[in-house]
mmJSON file of the N, C-alpha and C atoms, coordinates in Angstrom:
{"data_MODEL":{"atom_site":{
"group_PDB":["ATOM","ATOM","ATOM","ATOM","ATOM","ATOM","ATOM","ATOM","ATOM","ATOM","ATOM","ATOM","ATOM","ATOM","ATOM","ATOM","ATOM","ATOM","ATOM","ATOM","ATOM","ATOM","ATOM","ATOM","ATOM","ATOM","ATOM","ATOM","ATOM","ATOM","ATOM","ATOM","ATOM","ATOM","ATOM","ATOM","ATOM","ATOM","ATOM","ATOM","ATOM","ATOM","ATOM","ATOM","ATOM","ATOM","ATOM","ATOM","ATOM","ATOM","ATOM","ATOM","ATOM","ATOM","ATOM","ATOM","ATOM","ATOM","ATOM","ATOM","ATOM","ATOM","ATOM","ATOM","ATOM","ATOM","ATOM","ATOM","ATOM","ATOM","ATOM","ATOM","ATOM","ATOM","ATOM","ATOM","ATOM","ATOM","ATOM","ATOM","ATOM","ATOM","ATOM","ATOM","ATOM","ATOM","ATOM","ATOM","ATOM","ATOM","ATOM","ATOM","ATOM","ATOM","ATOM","ATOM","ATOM","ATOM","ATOM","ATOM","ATOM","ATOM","ATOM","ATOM","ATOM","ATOM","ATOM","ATOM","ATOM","ATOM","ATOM","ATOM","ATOM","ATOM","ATOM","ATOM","ATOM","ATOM","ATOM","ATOM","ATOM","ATOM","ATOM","ATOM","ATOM","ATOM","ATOM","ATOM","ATOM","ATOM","ATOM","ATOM","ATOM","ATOM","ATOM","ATOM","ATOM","ATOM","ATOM","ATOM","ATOM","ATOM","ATOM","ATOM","ATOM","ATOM","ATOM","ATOM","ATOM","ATOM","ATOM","ATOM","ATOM","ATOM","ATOM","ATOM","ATOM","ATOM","ATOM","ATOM","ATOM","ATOM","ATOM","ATOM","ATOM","ATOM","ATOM","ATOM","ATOM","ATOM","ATOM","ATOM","ATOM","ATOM","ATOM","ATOM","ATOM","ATOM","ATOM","ATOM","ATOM","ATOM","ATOM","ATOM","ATOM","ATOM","ATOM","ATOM","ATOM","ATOM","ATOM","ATOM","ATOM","ATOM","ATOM","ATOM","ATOM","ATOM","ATOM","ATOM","ATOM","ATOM","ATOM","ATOM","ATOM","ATOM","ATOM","ATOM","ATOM","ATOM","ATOM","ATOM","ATOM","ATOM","ATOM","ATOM","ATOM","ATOM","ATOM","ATOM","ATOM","ATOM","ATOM","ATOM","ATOM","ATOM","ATOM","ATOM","ATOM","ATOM","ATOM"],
"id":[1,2,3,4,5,6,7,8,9,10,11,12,13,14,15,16,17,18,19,20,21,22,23,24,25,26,27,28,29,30,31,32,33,34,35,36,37,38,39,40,41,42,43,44,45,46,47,48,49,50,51,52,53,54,55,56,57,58,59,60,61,62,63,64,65,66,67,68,69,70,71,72,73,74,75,76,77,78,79,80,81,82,83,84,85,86,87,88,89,90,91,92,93,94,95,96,97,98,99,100,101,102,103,104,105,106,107,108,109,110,111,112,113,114,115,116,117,118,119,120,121,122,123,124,125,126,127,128,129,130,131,132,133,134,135,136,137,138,139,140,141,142,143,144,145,146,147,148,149,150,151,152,153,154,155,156,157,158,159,160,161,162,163,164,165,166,167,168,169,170,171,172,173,174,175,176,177,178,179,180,181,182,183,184,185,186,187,188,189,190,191,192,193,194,195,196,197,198,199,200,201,202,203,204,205,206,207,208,209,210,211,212,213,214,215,216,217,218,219,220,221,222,223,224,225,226,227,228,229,230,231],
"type_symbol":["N","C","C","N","C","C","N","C","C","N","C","C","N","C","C","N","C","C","N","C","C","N","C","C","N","C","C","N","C","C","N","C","C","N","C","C","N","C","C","N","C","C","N","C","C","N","C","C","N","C","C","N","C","C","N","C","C","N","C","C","N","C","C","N","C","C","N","C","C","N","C","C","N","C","C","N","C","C","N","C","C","N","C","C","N","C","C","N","C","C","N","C","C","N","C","C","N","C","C","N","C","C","N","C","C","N","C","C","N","C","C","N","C","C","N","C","C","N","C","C","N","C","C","N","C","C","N","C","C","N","C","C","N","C","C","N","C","C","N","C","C","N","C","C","N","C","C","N","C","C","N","C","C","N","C","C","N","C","C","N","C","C","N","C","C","N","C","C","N","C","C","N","C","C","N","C","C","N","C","C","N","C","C","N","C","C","N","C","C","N","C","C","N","C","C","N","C","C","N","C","C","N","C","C","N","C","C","N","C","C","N","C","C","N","C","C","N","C","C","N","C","C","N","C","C","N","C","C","N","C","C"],
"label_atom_id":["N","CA","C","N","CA","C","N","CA","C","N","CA","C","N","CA","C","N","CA","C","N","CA","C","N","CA","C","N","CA","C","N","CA","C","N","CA","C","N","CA","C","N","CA","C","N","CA","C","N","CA","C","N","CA","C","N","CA","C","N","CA","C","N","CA","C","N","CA","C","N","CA","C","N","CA","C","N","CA","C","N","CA","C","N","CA","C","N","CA","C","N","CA","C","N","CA","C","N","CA","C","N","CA","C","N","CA","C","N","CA","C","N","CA","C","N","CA","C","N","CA","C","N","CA","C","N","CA","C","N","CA","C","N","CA","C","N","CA","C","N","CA","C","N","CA","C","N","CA","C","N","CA","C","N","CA","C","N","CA","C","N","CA","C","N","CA","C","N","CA","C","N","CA","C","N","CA","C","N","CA","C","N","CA","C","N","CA","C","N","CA","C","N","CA","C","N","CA","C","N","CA","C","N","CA","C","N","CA","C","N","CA","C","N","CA","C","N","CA","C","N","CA","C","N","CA","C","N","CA","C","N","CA","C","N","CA","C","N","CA","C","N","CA","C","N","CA","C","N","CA","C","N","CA","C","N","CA","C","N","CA","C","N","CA","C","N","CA","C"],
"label_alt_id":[null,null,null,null,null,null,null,null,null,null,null,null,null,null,null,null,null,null,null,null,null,null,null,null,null,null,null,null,null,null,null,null,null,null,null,null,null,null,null,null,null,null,null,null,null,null,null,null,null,null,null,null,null,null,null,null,null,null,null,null,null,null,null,null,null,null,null,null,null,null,null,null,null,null,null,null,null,null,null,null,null,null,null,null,null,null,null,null,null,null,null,null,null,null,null,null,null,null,null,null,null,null,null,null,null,null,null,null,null,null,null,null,null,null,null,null,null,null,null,null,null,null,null,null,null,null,null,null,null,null,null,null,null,null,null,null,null,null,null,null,null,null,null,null,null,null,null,null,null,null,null,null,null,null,null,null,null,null,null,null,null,null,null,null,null,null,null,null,null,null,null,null,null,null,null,null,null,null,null,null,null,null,null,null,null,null,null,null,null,null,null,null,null,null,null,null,null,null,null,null,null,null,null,null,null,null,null,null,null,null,null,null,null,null,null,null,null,null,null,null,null,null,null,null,null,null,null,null,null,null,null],
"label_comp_id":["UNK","UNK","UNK","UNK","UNK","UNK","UNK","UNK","UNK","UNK","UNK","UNK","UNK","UNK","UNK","UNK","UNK","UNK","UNK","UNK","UNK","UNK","UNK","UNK","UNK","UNK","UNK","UNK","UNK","UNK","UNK","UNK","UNK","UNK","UNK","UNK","UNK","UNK","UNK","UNK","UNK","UNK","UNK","UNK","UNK","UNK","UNK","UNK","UNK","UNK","UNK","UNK","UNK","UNK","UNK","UNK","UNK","UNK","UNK","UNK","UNK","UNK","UNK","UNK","UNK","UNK","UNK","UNK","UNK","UNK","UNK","UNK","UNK","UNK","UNK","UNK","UNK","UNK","UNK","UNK","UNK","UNK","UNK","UNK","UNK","UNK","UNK","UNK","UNK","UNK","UNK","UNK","UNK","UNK","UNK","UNK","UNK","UNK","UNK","UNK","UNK","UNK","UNK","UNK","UNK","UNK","UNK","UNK","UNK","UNK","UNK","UNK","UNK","UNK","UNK","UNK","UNK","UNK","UNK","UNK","UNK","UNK","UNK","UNK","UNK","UNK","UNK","UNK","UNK","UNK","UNK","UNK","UNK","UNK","UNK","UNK","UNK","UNK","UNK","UNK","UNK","UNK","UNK","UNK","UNK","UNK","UNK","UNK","UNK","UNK","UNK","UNK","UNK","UNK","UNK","UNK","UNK","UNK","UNK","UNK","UNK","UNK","UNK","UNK","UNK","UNK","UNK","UNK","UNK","UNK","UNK","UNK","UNK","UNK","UNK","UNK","UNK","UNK","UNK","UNK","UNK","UNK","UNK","UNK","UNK","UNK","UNK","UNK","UNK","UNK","UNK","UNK","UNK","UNK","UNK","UNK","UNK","UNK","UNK","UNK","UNK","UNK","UNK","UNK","UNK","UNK","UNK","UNK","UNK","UNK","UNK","UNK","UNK","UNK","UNK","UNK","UNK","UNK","UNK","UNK","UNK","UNK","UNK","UNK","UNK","UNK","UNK","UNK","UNK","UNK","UNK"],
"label_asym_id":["A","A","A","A","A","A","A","A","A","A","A","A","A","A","A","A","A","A","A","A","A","A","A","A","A","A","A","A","A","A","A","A","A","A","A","A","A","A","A","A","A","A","A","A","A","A","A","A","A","A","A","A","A","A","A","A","A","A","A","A","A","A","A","A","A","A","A","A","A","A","A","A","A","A","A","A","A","A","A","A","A","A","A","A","A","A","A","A","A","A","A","A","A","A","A","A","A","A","A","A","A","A","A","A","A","A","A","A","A","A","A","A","A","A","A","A","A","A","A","A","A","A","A","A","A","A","A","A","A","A","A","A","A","A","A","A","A","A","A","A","A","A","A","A","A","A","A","A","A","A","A","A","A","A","A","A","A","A","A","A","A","A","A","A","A","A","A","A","A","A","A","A","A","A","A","A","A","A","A","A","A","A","A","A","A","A","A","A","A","A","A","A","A","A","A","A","A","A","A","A","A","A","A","A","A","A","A","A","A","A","A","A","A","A","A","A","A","A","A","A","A","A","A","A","A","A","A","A","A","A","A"],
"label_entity_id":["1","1","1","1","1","1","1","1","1","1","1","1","1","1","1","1","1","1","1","1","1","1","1","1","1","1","1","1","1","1","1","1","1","1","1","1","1","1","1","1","1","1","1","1","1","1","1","1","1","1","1","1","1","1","1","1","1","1","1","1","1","1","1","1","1","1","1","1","1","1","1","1","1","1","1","1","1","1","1","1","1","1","1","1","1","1","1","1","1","1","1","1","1","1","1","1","1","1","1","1","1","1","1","1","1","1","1","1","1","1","1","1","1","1","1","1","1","1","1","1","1","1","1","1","1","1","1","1","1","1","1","1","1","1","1","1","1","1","1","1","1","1","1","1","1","1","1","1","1","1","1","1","1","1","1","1","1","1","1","1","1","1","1","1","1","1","1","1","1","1","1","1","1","1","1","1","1","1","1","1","1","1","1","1","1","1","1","1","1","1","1","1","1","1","1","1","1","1","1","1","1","1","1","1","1","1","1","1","1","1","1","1","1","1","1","1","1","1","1","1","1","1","1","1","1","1","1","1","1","1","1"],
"label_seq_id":[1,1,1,2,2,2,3,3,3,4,4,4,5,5,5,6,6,6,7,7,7,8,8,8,9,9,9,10,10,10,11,11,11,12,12,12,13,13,13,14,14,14,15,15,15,16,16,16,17,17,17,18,18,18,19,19,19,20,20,20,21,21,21,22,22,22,23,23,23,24,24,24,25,25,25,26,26,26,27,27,27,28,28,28,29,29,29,30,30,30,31,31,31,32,32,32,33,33,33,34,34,34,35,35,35,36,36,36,37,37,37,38,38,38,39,39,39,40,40,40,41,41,41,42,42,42,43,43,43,44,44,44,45,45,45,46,46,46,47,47,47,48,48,48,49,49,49,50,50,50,51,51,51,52,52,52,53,53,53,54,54,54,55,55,55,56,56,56,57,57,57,58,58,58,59,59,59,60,60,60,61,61,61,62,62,62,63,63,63,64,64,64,65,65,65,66,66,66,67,67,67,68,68,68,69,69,69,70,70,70,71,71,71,72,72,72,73,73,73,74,74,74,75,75,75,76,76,76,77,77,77],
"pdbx_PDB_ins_code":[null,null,null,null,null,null,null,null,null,null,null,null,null,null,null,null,null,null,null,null,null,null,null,null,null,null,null,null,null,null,null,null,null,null,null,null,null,null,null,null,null,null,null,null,null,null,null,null,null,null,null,null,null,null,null,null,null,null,null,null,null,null,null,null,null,null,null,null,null,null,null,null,null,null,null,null,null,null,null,null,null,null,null,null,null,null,null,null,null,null,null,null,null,null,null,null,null,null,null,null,null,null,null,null,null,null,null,null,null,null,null,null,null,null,null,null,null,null,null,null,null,null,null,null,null,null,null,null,null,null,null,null,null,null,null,null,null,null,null,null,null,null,null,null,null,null,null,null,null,null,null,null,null,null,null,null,null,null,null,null,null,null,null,null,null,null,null,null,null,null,null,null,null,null,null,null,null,null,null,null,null,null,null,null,null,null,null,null,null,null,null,null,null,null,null,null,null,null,null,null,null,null,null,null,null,null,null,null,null,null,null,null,null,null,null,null,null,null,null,null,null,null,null,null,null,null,null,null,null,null,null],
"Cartn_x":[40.214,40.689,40.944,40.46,41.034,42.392,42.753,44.34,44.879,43.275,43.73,44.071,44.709,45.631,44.953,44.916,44.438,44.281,42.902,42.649,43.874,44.657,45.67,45.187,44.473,43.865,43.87,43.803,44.225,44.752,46.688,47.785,47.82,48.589,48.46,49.684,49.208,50.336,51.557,52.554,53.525,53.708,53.946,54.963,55.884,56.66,57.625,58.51,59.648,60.172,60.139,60.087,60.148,58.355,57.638,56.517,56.187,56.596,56.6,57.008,58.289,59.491,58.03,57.662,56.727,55.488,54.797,53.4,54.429,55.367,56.113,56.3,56.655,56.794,55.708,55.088,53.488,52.335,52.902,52.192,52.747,54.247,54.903,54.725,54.432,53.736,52.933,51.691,50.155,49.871,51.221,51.126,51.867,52.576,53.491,52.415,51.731,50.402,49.557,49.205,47.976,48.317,50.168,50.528,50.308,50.83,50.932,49.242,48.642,46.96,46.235,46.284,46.455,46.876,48.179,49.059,48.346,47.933,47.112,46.025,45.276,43.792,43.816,45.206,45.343,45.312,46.014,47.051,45.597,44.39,43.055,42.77,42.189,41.84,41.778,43.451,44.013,43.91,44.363,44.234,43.545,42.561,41.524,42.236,40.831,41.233,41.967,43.207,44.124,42.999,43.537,43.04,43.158,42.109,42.162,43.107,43.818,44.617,46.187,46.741,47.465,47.128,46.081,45.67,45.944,46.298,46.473,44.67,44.252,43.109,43.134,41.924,42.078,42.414,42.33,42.613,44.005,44.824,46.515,46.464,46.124,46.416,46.78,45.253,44.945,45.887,46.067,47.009,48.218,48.745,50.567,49.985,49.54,49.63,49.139,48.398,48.109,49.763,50.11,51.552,52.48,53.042,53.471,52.712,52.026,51.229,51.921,51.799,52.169,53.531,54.201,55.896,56.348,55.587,55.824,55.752,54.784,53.969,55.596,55.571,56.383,56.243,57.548,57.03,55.859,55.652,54.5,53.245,52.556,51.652,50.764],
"Cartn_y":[73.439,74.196,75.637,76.77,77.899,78.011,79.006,79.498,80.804,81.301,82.041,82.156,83.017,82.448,82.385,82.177,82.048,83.521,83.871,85.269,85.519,86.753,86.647,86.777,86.677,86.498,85.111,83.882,82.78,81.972,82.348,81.931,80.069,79.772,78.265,78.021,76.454,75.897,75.603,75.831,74.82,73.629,72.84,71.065,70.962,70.311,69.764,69.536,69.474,69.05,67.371,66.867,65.182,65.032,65.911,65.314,66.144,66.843,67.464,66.487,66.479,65.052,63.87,63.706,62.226,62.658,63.522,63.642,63.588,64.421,64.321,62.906,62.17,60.743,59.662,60.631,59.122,60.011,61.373,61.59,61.471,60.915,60.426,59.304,57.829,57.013,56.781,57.448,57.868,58.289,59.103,59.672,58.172,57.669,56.451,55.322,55.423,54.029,54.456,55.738,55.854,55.678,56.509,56.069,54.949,53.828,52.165,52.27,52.342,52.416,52.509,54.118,54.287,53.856,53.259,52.605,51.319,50.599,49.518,49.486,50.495,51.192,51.548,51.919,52.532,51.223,50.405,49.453,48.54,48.342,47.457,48.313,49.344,50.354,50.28,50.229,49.949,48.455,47.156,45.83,45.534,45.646,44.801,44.144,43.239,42.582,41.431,40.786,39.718,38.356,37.47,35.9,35.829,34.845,34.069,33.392,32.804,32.066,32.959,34.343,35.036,35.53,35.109,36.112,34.983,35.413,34.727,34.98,34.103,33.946,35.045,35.379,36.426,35.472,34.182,33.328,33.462,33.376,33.34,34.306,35.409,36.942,37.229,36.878,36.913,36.108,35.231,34.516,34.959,35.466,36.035,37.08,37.848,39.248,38.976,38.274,37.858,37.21,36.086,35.733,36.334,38.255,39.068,39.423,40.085,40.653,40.204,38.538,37.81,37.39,37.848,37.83,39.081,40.013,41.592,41.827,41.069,41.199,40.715,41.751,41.057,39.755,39.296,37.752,38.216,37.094,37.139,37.981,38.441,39.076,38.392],
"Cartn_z":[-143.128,-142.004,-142.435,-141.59,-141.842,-141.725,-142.873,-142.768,-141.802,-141.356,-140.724,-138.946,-138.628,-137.315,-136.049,-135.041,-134.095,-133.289,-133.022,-131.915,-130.941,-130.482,-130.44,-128.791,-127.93,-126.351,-126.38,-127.557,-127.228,-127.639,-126.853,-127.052,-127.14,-127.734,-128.261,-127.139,-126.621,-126.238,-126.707,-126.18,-127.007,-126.548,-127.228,-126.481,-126.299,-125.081,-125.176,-126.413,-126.298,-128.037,-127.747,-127.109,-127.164,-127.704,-126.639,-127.402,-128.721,-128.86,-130.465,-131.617,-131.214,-131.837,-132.106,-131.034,-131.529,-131.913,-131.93,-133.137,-134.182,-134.687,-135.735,-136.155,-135.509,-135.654,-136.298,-135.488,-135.35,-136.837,-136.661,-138.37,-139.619,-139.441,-140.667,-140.855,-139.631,-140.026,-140.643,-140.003,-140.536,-141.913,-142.331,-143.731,-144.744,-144.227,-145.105,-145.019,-143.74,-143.812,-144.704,-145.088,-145.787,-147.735,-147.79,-149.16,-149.506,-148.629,-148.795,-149.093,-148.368,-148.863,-149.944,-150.401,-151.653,-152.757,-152.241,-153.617,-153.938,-153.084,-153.248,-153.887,-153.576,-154.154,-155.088,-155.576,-156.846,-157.885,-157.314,-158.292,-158.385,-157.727,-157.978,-158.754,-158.566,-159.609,-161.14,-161.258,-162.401,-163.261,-162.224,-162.694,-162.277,-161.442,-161.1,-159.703,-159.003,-158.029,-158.072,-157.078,-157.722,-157.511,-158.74,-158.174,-156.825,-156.36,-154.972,-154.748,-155.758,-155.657,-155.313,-155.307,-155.077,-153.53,-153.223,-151.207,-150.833,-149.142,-147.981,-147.489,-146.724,-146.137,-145.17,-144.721,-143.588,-142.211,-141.791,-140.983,-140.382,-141.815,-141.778,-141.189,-141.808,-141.907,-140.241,-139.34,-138.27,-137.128,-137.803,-136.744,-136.712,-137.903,-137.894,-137.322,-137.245,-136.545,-135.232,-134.432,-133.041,-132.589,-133.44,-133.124,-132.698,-133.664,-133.49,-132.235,-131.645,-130.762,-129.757,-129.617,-128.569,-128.182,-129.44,-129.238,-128.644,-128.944,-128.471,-126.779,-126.386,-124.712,-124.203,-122.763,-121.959,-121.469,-120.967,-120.17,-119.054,-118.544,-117.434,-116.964,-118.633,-118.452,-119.354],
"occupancy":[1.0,1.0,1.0,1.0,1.0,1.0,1.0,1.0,1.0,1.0,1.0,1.0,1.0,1.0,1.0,1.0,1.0,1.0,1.0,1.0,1.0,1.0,1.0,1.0,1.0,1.0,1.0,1.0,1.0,1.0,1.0,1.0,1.0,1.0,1.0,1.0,1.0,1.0,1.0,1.0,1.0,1.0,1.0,1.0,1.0,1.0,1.0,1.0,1.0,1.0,1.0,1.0,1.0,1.0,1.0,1.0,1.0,1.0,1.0,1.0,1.0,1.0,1.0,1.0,1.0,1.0,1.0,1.0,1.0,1.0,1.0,1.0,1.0,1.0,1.0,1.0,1.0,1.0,1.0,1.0,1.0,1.0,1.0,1.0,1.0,1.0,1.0,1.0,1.0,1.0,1.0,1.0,1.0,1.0,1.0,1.0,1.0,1.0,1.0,1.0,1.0,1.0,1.0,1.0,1.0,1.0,1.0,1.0,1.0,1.0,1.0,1.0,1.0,1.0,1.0,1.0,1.0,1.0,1.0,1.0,1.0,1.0,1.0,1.0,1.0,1.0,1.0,1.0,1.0,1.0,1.0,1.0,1.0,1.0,1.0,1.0,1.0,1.0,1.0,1.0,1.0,1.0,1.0,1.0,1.0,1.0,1.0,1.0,1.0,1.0,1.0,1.0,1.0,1.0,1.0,1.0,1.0,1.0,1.0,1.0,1.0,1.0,1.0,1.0,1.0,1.0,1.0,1.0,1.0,1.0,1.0,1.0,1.0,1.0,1.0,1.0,1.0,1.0,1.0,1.0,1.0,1.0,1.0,1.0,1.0,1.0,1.0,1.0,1.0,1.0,1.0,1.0,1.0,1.0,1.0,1.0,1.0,1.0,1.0,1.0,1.0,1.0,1.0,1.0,1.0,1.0,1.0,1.0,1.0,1.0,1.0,1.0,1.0,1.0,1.0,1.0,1.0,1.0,1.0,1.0,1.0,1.0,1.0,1.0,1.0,1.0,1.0,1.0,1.0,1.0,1.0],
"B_iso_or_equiv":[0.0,0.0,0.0,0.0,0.0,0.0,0.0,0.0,0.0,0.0,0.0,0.0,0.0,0.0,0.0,0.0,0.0,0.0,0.0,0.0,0.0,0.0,0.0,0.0,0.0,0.0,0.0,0.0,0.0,0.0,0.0,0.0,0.0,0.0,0.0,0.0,0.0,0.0,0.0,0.0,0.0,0.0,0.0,0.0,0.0,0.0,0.0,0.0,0.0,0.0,0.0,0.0,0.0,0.0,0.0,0.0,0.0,0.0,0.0,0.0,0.0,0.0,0.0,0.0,0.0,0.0,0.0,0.0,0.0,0.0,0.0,0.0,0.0,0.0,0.0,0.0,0.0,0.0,0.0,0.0,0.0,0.0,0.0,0.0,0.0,0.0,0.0,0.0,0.0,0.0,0.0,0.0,0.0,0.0,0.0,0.0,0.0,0.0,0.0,0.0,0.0,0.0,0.0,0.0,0.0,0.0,0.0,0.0,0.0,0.0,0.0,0.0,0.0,0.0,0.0,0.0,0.0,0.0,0.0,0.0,0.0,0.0,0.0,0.0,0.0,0.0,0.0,0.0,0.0,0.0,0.0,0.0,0.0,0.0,0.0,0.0,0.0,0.0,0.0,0.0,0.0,0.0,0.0,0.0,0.0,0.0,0.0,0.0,0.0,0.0,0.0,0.0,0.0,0.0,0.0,0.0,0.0,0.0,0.0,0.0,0.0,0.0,0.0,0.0,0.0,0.0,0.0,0.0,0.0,0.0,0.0,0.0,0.0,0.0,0.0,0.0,0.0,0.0,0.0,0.0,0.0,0.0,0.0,0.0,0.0,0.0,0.0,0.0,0.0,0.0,0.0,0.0,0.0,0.0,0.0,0.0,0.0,0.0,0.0,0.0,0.0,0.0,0.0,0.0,0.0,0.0,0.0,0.0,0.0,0.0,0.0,0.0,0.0,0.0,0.0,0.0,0.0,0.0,0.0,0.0,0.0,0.0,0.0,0.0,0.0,0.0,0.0,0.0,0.0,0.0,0.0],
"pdbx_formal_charge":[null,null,null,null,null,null,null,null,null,null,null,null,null,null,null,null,null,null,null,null,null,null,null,null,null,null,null,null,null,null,null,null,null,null,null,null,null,null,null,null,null,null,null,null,null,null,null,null,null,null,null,null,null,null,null,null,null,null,null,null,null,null,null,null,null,null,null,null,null,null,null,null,null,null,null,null,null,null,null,null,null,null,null,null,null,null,null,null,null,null,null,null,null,null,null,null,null,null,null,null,null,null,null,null,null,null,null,null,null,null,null,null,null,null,null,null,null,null,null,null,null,null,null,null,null,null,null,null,null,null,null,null,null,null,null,null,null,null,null,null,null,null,null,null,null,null,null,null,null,null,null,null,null,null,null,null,null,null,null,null,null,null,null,null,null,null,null,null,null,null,null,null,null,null,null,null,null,null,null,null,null,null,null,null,null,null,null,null,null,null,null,null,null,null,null,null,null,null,null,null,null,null,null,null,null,null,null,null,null,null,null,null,null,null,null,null,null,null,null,null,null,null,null,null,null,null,null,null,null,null,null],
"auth_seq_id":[1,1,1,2,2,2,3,3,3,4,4,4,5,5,5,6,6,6,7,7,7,8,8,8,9,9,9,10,10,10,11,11,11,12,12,12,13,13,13,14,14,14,15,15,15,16,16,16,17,17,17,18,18,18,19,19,19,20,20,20,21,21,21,22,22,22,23,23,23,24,24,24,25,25,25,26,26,26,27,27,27,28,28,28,29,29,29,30,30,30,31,31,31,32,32,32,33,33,33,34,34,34,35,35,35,36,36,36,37,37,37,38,38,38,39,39,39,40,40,40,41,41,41,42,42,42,43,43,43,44,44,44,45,45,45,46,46,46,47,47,47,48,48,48,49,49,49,50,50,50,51,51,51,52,52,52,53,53,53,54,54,54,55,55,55,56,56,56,57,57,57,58,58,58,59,59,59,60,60,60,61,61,61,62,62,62,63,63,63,64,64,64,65,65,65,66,66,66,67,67,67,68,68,68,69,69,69,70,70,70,71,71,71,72,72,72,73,73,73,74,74,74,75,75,75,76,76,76,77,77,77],
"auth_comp_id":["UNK","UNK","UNK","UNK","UNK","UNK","UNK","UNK","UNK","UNK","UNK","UNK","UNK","UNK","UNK","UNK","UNK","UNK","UNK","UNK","UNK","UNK","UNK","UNK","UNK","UNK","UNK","UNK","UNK","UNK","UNK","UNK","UNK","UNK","UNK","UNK","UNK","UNK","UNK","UNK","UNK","UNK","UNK","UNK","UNK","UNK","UNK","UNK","UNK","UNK","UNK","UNK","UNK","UNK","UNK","UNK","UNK","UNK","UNK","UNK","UNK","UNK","UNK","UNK","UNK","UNK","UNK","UNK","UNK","UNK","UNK","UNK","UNK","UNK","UNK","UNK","UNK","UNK","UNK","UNK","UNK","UNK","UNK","UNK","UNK","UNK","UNK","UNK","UNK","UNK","UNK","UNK","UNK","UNK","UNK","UNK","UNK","UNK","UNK","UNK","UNK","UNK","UNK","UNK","UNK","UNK","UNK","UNK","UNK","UNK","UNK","UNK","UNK","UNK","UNK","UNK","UNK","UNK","UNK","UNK","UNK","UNK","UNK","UNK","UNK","UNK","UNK","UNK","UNK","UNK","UNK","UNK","UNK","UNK","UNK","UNK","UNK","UNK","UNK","UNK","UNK","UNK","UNK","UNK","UNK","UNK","UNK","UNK","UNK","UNK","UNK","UNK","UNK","UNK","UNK","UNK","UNK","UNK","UNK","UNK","UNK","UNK","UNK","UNK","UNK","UNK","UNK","UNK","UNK","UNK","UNK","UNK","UNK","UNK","UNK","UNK","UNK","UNK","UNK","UNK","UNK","UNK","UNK","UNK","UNK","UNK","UNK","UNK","UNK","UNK","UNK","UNK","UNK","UNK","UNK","UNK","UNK","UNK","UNK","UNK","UNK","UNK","UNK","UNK","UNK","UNK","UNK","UNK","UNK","UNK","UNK","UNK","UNK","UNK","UNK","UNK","UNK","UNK","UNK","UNK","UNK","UNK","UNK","UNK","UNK","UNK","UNK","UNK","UNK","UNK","UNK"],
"auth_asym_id":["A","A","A","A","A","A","A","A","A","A","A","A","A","A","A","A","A","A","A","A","A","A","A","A","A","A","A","A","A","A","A","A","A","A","A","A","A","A","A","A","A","A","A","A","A","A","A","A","A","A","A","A","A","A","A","A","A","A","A","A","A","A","A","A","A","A","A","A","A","A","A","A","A","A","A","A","A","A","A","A","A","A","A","A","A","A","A","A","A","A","A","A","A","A","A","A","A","A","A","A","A","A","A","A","A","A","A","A","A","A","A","A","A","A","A","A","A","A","A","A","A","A","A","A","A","A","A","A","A","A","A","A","A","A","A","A","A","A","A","A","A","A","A","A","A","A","A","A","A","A","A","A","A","A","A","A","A","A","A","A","A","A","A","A","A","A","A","A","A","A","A","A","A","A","A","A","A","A","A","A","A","A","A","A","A","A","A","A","A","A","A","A","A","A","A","A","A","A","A","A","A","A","A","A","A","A","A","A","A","A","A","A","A","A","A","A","A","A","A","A","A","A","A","A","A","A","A","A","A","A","A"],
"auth_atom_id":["N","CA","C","N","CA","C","N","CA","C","N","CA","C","N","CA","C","N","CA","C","N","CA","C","N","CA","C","N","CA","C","N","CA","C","N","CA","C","N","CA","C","N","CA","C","N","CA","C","N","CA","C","N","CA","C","N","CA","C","N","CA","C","N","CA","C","N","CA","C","N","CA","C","N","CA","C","N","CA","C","N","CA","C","N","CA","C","N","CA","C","N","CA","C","N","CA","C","N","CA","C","N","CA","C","N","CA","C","N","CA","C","N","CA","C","N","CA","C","N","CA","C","N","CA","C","N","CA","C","N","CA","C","N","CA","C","N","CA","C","N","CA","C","N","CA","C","N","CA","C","N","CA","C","N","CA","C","N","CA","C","N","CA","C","N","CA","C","N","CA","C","N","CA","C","N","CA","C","N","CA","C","N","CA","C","N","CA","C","N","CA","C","N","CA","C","N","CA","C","N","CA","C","N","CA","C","N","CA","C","N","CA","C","N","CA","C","N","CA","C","N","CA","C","N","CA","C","N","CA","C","N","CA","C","N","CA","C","N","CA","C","N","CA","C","N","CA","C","N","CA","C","N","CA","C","N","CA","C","N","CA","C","N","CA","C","N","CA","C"],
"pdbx_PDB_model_num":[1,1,1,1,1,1,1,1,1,1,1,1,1,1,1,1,1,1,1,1,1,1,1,1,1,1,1,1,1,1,1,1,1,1,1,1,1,1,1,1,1,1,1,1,1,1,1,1,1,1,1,1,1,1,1,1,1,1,1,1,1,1,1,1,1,1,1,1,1,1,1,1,1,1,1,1,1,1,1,1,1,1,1,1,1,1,1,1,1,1,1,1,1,1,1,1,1,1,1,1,1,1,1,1,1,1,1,1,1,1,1,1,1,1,1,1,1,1,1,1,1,1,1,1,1,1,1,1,1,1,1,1,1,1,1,1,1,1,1,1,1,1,1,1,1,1,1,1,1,1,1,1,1,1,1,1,1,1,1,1,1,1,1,1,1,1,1,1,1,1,1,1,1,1,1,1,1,1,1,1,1,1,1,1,1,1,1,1,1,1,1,1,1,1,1,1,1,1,1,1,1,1,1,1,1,1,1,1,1,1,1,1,1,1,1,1,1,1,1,1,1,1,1,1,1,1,1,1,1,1,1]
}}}
C-alpha cells in the first residue's frame, strides 16, 4: 500500500465511532486468528506433523462445530 495520503479533492469518509469501534474489533480478531495460525504452522514446521493418533477426525471436528452452530440459532428457526 502506498504511504502516501490521499488527493486532497477526495476527502475520506469518516465512520460512525460504533462502527469504527467494530472494524476495530473484528480486525483484532482477524489479527489473534491469524497468530493462533501461524503459531501452529510454526510449531509443524519445527516438530513435524503430530501422530494420528493425537488428531480428532475431521468428522468430530464437523459435528462439534455444527452442534455449536445449532445451539447458537434462535428457537424456531
Amino acid at each position: 500500500m502506498s504511504e502516501q495520503p490521499a488527493p486532497a479533492d477526495h476527502a475520506r469518509q469518516q465512520l460512525e465511532p460504533a462502527a469504527a469501534d467494530g472494524l476495530r474489533a473484528y480486525a483484532a480478531k482477524t489479527r489473534e486468528n491469524a497468530d493462533q495460525l501461524a503459531a501452529v504452522l510454526e510449531d509443524i514446521a519445527t516438530n513435524g506433523l503430530p501422530s494420528v493418533e493425537d488428531c480428532t477426525p475431521w468428522e468430530e471436528l464437523r459435528e462439534a462445530h455444527l452442534a455449536r452452530l445449532a445451539a447458537q440459532r434462535p428457537a424456531g428457526v
